[in-house]
C-alpha positions in Angstrom: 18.2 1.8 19.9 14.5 0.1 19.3 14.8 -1.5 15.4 11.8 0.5 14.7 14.3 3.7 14.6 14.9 2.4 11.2 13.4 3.9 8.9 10.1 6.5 8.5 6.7 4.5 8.9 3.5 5.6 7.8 2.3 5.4 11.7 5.3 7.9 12.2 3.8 9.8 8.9 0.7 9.9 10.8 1.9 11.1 14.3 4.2 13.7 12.7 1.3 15.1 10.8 -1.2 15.1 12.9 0.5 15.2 16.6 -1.5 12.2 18.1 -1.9 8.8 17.0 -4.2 8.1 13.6 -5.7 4.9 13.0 -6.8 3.3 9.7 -9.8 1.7 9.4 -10.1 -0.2 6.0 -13.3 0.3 4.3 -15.1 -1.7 1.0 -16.6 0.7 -0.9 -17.3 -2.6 -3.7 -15.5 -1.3 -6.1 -14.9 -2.5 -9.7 -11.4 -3.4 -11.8 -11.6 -2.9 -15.4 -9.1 -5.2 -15.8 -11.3 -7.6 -14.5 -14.9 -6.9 -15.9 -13.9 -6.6 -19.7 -13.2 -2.9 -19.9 -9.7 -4.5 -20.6 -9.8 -8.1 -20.3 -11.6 -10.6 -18.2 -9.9 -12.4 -15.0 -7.1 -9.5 -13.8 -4.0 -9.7 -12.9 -2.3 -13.4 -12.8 -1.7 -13.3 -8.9 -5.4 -11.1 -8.1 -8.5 -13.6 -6.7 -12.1 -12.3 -7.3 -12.3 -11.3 -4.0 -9.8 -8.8 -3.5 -9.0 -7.3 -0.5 -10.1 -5.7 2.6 -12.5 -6.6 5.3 -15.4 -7.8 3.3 -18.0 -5.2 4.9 -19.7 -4.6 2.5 -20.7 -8.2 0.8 -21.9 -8.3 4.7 -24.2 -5.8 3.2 -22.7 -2.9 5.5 -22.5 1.2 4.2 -19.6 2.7 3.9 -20.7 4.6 7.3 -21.8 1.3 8.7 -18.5 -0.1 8.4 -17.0 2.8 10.3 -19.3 2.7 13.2 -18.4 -1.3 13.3 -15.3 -0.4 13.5 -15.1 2.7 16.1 -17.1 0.7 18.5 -14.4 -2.3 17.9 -11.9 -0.1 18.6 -13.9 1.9 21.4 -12.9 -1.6 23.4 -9.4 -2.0 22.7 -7.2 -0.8 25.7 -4.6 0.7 23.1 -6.6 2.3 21.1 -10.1 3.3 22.8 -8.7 7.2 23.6 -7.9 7.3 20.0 -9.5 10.2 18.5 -8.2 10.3 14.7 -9.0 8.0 12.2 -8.0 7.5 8.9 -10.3 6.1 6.4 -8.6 3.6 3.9 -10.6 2.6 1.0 -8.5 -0.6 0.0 -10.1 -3.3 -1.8 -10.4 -3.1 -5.6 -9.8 0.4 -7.8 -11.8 2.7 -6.1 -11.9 5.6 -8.5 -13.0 3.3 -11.3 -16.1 4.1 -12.8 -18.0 7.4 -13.6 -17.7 10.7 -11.7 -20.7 10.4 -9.8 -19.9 7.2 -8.1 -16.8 8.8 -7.0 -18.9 12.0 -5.6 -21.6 9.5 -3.8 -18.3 7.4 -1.9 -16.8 10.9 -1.1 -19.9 12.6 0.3 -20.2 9.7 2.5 -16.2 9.9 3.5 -16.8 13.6 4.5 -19.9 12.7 7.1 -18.1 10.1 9.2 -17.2 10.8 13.2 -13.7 11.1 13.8 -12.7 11.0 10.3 -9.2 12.8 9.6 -8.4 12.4 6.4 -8.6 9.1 3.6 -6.0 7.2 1.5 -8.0 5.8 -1.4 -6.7 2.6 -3.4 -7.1 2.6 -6.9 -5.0 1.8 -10.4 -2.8 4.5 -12.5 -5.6 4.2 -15.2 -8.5 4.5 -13.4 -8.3 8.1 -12.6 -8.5 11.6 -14.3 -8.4 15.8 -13.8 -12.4 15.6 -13.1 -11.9 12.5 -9.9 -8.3 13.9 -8.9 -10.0 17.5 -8.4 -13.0 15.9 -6.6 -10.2 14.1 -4.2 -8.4 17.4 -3.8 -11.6 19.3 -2.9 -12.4 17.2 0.3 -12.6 19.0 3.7 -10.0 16.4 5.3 -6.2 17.3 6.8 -4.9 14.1 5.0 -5.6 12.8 1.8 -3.7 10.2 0.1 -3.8 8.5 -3.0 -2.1 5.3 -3.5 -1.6 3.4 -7.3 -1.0 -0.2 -7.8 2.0 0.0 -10.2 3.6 -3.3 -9.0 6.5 -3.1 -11.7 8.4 -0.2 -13.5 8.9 -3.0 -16.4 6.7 -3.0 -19.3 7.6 -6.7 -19.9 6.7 -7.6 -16.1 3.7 -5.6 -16.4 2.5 -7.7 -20.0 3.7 -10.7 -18.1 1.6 -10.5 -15.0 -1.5 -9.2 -17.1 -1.9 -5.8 -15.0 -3.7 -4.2 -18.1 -1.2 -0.8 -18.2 2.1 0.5 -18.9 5.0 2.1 -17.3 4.2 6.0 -19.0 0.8 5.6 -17.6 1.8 4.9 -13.7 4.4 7.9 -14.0 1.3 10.4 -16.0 -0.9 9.3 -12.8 1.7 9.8 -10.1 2.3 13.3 -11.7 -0.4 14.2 -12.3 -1.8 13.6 -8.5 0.7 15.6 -7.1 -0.1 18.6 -9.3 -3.7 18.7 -7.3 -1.6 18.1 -3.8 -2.5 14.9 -2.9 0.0 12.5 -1.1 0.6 10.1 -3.9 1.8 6.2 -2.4 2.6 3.6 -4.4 2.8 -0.3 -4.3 5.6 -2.4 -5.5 5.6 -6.2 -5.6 8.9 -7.9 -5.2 9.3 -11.7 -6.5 7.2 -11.4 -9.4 7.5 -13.6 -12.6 10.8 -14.0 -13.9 12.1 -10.5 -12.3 15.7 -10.7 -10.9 16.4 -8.5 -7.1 18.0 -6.1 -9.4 15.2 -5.8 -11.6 13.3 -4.9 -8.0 15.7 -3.0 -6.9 15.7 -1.1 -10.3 11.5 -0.2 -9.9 12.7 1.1 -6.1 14.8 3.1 -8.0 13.4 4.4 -11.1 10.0 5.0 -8.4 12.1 7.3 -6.5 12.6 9.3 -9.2 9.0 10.5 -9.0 6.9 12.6 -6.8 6.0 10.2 -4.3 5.5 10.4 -0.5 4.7 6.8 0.0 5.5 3.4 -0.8 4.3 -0.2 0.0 6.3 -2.9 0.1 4.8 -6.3 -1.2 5.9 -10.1 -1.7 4.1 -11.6 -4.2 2.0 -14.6 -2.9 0.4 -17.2 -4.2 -3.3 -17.3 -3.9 -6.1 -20.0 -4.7 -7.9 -19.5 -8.2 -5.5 -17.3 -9.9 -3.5 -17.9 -13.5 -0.5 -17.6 -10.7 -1.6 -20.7 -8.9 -1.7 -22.4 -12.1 1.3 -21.4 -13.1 2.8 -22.7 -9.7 1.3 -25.8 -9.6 3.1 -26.6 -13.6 6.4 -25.4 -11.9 6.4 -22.5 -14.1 6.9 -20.0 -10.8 8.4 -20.4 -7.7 8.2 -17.5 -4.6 10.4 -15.9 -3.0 12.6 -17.7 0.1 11.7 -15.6 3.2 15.6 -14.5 3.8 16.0 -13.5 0.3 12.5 -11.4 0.9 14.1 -9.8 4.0 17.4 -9.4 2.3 15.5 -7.7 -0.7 13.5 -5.3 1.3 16.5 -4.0 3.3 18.9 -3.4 0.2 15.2 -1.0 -1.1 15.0 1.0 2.3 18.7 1.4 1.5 17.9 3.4 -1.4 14.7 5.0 -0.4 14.9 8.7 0.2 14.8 9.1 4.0 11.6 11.6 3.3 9.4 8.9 2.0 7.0 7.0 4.2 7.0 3.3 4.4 3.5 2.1 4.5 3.7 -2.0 4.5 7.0 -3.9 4.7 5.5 -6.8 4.0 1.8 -8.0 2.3 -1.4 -9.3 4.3 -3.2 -12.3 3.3 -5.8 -14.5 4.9 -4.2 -18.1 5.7 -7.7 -19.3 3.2 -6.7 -18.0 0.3 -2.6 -18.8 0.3 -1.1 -21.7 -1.7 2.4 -20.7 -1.2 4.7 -19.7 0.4 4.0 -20.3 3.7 6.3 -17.6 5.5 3.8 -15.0 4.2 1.6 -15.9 6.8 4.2 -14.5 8.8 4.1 -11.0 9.1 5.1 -9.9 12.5 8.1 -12.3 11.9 9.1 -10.9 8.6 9.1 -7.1 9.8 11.5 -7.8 12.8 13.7 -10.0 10.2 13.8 -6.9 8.3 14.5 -4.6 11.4 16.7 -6.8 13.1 19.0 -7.4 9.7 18.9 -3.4 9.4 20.0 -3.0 12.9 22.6 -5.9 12.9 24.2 -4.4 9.5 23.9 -0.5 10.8 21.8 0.6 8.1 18.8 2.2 7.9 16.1 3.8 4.9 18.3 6.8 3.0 21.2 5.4 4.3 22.6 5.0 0.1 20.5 7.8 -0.8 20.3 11.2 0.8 21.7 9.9 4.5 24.8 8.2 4.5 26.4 9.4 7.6 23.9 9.7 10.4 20.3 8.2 11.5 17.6 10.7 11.0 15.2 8.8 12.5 16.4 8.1 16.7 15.3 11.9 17.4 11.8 11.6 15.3 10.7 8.6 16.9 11.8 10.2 20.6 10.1 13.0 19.8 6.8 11.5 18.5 7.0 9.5 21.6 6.2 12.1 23.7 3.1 13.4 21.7 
């Protein structure tokens, strides 16, 4: 069995949906935070640089539809993925859905004109949108359309302590509220932030599960240059995550995550320039086969304490989307 039969990923997702292989391409649409420009305080969340994330496009001065072309023409190359046909646009850096209506309509109008474009997954925070942007979203001529909330924590302290600007209530309103206008709704959880225990994680896996979500992305938090996180790690006031409690952690989640749910990251991305600590984070193709190789070597797989104890659901998926 190939470790990747482990559990359902959002390339799977992809495959399943559309029956033949969907690439993202991450666009920078230079969004705003209101967390960082005053609307609610000034500097973000401790463990967020100014920067953000993403491909940086757009401070190249590049559209929205300039970005794409870059990358279709990148990808037009690439011997695995130049008969590619379906692309998924990915709006990732920053909240994307912060700011007035219009915006939003502008970045949209521009989604629905690109080549090849099959559908968009749009990054934003729980208290950045509303019914006027969520029926916009909902509206768009695409096959796919995904929304995903940076909720991080399902602990009000953790969320105070880490400065993310909202609560608890307000991440489960947005979820909810997302799914009432169909949208896929994903959400991203940070394991190893400050002063959480696993079970405190493991708790937010839960309590997420509860909800109407489709996706989740798993993160470890990371220290980055110029945050209040660096500081606080350079006073010994935080200390990551070891890389075998991180792969440890992730496995006992995709233990409990319903087997329906797609897994869109196991693991974080970050550019070797911006990372203080810890160094295994630079590590990512390492850290996913850790995680599928301790699945495999324990026979478990994501569901497995949830709703599939008994048997794999994911050997005859795989096989099947193999043949697409």
């Amino acid at each position: 069995m190939k470790s990747h039969y482990l559990y359902y990923s959002f390339d799977a997702w992809l495959k399943n949906r559309h029956k033949a292989k969907v690439q993202k391409i991450s666009l920078d649409a230079h969004a705003g935070c209101p967390n960082r420009d005053g609307t609610i305080q000034y500097g973000g969340c401790t463990f967020c640089n100014a920067d953000g994330s993403g491909s940086g496009l757009m401070q190249k001065g590049l559209s929205l539809t300039k970005q794409w072309e870059y990358w279709l023409n990148k990808f037009s190359k690439s011997d695995r993925l130049k008969n590619t046909k379906n692309f998924l646009a990915y709006m990732q850096s920053y909240s994307n859905t912060y700011g007035c209506l219009e915006k939003l309509e502008k970045m949209t109008t521009e989604l629905a004109s690109l080549e090849k474009c099959a559908g968009f997954s749009i990054g934003t925070r729980p208290d950045c949108i509303d019914e006027e942007k969520l029926r916009l979203l909902a509206s768009l001529p695409f096959q796919t359309k995904w929304i995903e909330f940076g909720i991080q924590s399902m602990h009000d302290e953790t969320l105070k302590r880490i400065r993310r600007g909202h609560s608890v209530q307000c991440s489960v309103d947005a979820i909810t509220r997302s799914r009432k206008y169909n949208l896929n709704v994903c959400v991203h959880l940070m394991a190893g932030l400050p002063d959480e225990t696993k079970e405190d994680f493991l708790d937010t896996v839960r309590e997420v599960c509860k909800l109407p979500v489709q996706g989740i992305k798993l993160h470890g938090l990371y220290v980055c240059k110029n945050t209040q996180l660096a500081k606080d790690y350079r006073a010994n006031a935080y200390t990551p995550m070891e890389q075998e409690d991180y792969i440890r952690l992730i496995c006992d989640a995709l233990c409990i995550i319903p087997s329906n749910i797609a897994i869109h990251r196991l693991t974080a991305d970050c550019h070797d320039e911006e990372l203080i600590a810890p160094e295994w984070a630079k590590l990512k193709g390492h850290i996913v086969r850790g995680i599928e190789g301790l699945l495999f070597h324990e026979g478990k797989w994501q569901g497995c304490k949830n709703d599939v104890p008994f048997e794999n659901p994911y050997t005859a998926l795989y096989k099947k989307l193999e043949r697409l």
